[in-house]
N, C-alpha and C positions, 0 to 999 in steps of 0.2 A: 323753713324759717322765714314769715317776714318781718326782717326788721326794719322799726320804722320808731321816729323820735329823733334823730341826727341832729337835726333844725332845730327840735323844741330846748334839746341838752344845750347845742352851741350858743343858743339863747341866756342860756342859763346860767352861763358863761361868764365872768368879765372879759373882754377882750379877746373872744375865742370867736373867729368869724363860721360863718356857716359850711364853708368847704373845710375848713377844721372839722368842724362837725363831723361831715362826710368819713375824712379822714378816721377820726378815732370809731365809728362804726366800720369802716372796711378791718381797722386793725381788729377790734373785739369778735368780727367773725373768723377772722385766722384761728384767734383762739376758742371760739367756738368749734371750727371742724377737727379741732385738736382735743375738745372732750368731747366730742360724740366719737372719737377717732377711740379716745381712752377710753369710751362707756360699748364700746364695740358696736355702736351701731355702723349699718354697712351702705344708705345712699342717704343723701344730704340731696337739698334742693335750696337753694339762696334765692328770695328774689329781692333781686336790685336794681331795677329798672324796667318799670312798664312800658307799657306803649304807650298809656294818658300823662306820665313822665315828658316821654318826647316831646311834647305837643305842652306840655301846661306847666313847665318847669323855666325859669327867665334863663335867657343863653347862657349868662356868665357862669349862674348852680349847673346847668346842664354839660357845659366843658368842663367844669371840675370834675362831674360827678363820672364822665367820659374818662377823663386821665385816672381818674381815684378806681375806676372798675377794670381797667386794663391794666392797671399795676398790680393789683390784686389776682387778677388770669396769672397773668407773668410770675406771681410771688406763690399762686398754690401748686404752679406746674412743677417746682424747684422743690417741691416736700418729697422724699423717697416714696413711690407706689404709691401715689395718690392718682386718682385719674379725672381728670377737668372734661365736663362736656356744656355745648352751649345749649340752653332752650332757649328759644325766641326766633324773633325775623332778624336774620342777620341782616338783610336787603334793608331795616329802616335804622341802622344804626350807622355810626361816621367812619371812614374809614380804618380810621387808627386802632379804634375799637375792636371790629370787625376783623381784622390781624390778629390783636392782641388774643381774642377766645380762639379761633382759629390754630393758631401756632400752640397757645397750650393743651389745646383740644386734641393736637395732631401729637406733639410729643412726649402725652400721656396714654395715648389710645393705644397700649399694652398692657399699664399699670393694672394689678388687681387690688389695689388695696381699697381704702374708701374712696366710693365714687360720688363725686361734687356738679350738681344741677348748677351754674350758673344764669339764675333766668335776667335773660338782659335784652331790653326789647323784647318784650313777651307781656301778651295778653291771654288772660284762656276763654274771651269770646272770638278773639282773632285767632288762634289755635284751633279750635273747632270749625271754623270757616274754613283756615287754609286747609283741614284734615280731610272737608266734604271737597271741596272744590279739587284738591289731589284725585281724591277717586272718582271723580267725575272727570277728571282729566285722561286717567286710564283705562275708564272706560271707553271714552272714544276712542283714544289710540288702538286701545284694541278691536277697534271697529262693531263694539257690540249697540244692538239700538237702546232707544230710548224705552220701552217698553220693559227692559231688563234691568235698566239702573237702579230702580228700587232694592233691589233682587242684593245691590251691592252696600248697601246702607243697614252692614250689621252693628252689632255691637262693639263686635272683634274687628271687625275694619276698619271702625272705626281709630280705635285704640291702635292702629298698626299703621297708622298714619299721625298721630299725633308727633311732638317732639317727643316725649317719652318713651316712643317705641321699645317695646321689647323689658320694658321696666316695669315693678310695681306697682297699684296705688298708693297713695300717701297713706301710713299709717297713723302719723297723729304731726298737726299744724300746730308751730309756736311763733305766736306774735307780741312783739315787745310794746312798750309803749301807753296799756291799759286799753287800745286800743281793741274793739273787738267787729271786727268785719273781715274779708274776706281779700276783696279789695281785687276782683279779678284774677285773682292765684287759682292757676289750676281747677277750673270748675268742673272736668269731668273726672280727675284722678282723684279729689278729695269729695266722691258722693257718699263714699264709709267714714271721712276720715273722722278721727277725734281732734278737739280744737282745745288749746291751750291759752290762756292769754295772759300773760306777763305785765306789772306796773311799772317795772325798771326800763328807762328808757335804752335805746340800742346799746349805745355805748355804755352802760353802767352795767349791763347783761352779765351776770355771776355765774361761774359754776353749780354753785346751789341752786339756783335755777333752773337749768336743765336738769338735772339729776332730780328735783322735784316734780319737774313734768314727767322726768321718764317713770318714777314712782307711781307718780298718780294715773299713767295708760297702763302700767301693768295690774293694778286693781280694776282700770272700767272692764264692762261686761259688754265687748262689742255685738250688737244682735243682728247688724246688717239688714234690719228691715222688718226684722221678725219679732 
């Protein structure tokens, strides 16, 4: 799921400031992972916070949107068998944050019930960088030469260094907003995926919505290439 629109809603708004915004989008994904939770699907992915975020967002949006993501860690860790993990660079996020995914990361890391992608500080061209630069890391340690690092730049290697390790691909992307772009999400996990695009902005995201998207992937005919 990226949702996105927060801003343009709080806009929209009389008297509703932008960290409001923020606000009523973290709550309507609560209740998002709550129908995908009741429609049984089994891994979720959020993303709410890129790395161009960091960097392009005015401070004051950027500590709200800080507090408003690690309330939200904190508030999914507390759902019975949910289990919280982080995707992104923890190293470019603020401290507080960087606790907050952490601690729910850790005192879900038994649950088996629905399992929640939190991507916060995460890029998927900086993902793919850090995935190569890792195995180019272990290949030196392993003292092998240069001659053979090729040798280590598979497909599966790749994939077993990402943050998703050990996960799926994406089977089908839903983004709010009418918005229809990608936006740095996951560029190598979503090269099958199917793309959905939604006009309702984050926060006004209906159950009927999802339940429309999940109708409409179980009709497409995925060909994977073919």
């Amino acid at each position: 799921m990226i949702i996105d629109g927060n801003r343009r809603w709080a806009q929209l708004q009389d008297g509703v400031t932008i960290a409001e915004g923020h606000e009523a989008g973290a709550t309507k994904m609560r209740e998002f992972l709550e129908w995908c939770d009741s429609a049984g699907v089994e891994i979720v992915t959020l993303y709410l916070l890129s790395t161009d975020n960091l960097t392009g967002r005015p401070s004051t949006e950027l500590k709200n949107l800080v507090r408003i993501i690690a309330d939200l860690a904190t508030d999914l860790s507390h759902v019975p068998n949910w289990r919280v993990h982080h995707v992104g660079d923890a190293n470019k996020l603020p401290a507080s944050l960087r606790t907050a995914l952490q601690d729910a990361a850790e005192s879900t890391a038994t649950h088996t019930g629905l399992h929640i992608n939190l991507a916060v500080g995460y890029g998927g061209r900086h993902e793919i960088t850090e995935a190569v630069r890792d195995i180019i890391r272990e290949h030196e340690a392993a003292g092998r030469g240069i001659d053979s690092l090729a040798d280590d730049m598979t497909l599966e290697n790749i994939s077993g260094h990402l943050y998703t390790a050990g996960q799926p691909d994406l089977d089908l992307v839903i983004r709010t907003s009418g918005e229809q772009r990608i936006s740095d999400f996951m560029l190598w996990q979503t090269a099958h995926s199917e793309l959905y695009f939604v006009e309702a902005l984050g926060p006004d995201l209906r159950e009927i919505d999802l339940l429309r998207a999940l109708r409409d992937f179980a009709r497409r005919q995925r060909r994977y290439g073919a």
